[in-house]
N, C-alpha and C positions, 0 to 999 in steps of 0.2 A: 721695451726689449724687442728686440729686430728678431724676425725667423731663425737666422743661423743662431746666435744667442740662444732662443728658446730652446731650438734641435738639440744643441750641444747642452742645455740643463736637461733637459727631459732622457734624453741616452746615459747621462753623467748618473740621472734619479734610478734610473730603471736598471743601471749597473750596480748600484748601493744595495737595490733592493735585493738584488738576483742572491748577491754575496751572504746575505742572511737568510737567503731561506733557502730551504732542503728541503728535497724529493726523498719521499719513503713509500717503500713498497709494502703491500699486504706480504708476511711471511706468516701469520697462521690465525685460526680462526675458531669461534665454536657462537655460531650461530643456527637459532631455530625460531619455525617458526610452530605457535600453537594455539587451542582452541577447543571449544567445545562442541559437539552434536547433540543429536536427541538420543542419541544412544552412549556417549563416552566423552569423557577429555580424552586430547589426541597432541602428538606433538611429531611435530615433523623437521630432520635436519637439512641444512643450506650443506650440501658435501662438497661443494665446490664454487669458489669465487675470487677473483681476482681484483688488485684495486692499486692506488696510490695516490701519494696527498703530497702538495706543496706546504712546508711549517717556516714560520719563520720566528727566531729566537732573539731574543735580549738578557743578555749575561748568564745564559745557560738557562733560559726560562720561555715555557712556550709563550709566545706576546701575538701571535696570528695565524690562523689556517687562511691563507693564501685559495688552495682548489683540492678536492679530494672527490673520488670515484668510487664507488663499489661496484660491481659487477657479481649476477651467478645467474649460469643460467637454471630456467624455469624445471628442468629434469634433473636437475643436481638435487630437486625438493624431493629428500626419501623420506615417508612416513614409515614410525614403527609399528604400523598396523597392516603394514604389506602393500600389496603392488596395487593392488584394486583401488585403494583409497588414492598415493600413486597416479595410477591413470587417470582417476576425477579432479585429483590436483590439476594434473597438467592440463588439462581439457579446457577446465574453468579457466585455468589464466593465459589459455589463449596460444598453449605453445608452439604449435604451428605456427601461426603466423610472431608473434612476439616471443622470440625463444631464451630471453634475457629481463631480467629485473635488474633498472640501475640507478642507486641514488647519485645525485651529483651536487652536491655540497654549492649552497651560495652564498652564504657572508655568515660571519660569528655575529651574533648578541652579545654572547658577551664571553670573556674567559676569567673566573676568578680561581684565584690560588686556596687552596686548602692544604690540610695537613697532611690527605695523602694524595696530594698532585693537583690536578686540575677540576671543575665546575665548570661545564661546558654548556652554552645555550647558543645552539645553530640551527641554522633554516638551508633546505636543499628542496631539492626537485627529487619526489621518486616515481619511477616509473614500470607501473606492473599492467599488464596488459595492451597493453600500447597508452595507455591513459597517464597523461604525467600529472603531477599535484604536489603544491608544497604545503612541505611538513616544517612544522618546527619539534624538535628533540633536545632534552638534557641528558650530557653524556658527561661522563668520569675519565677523567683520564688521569695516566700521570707516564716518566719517563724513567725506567729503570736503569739499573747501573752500568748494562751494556750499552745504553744510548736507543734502546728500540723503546717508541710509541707503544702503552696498550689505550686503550679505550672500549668501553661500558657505557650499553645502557639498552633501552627497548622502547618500541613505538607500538601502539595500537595503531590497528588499518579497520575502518569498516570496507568489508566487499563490495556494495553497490555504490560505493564514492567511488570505484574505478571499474564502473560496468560490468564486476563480475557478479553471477549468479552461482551464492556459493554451492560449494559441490552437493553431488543429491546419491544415495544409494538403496539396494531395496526397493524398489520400484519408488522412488520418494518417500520411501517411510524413517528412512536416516538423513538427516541435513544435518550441514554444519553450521554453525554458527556464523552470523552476520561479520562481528567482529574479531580479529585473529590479534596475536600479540606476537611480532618480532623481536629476539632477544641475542644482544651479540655481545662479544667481549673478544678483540681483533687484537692482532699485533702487527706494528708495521715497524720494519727495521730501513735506515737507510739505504738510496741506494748507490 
């Protein structure tokens, strides 16, 4: 096959693929994140984040995530235990200088069909403190009757896999916990 031949399959492939897959936006969210100290469980919300994923379909059936982003930043993390806790949040993961956590989706494991939509096994990059690390996550999804994406599911984070020191209060006599648990359940509608 001569260059121009190749050029011309390769543009011809990359036009087939475009036509099946779809761009969807984050339209809404409830994600937190939580955990335990020497003094309480504690759970804190993501109040704000922004994202979008490339999908691509086969007969009305998810068959690939393509690319997907999440974004929020690090001061959107409100705890329900007040501003104090808050401020040792934000401190610990760095929000001066890193003022955004953002996973970015790198290939599916796998996607199988279930009865209520999808079984999801993907691997991404996330990045909380300036430290990025791949994670692998099983997520739920499925696609309801208006055509919008939801997906489910949660990741364990240990703190010192991304150089944080987790939060300290009480002259150090309150610490949180090593390990924290992210829990989300997103919707992305097209765009």
């Amino acid at each position: 096959m001569n260059l121009k031949n190749f050029t011309t399959f390769c543009l011809f492939f990359l036009a087939v693929i475009n036509l099946t897959a779809q761009t969807y936006k984050l339209k809404s969210k409830d994600i937190s994140v939580s955990g335990t100290s020497t003094l309480h469980k504690w759970t804190s919300q993501i109040t704000q984040a922004s994202g979008q994923g490339l999908f691509q379909f086969e007969e009305g059936q998810l068959s690939a995530i393509n690319a997907m982003e999440i974004t929020f930043p690090v001061k959107g993390i409100i705890s329900t235990k007040g501003k104090i806790m808050d401020n040792k949040t934000w401190e610990s993961l760095k929000s001066d200088k890193h003022p955004n956590v953002i996973y970015t989706f790198q290939s599916t494991e796998s996607i199988t069909k279930t009865s209520s939509g999808y079984s999801i096994k993907v691997k991404g990059n996330l990045q909380i403190a300036g430290v990025k690390k791949a994670i692998f996550m099983q997520v739920e999804g499925n696609m309801d009757s208006t055509g919008k994406l939801h997906f489910k599911g949660k990741h364990a984070i240990v703190l010192p896999n991304y150089n944080i020191e987790p939060p300290k209060a009480l002259m150090g006599t309150v610490v949180v916990g090593e390990e924290v648990t992210v829990s989300f359940d997103v919707t992305l509608e097209k765009n």
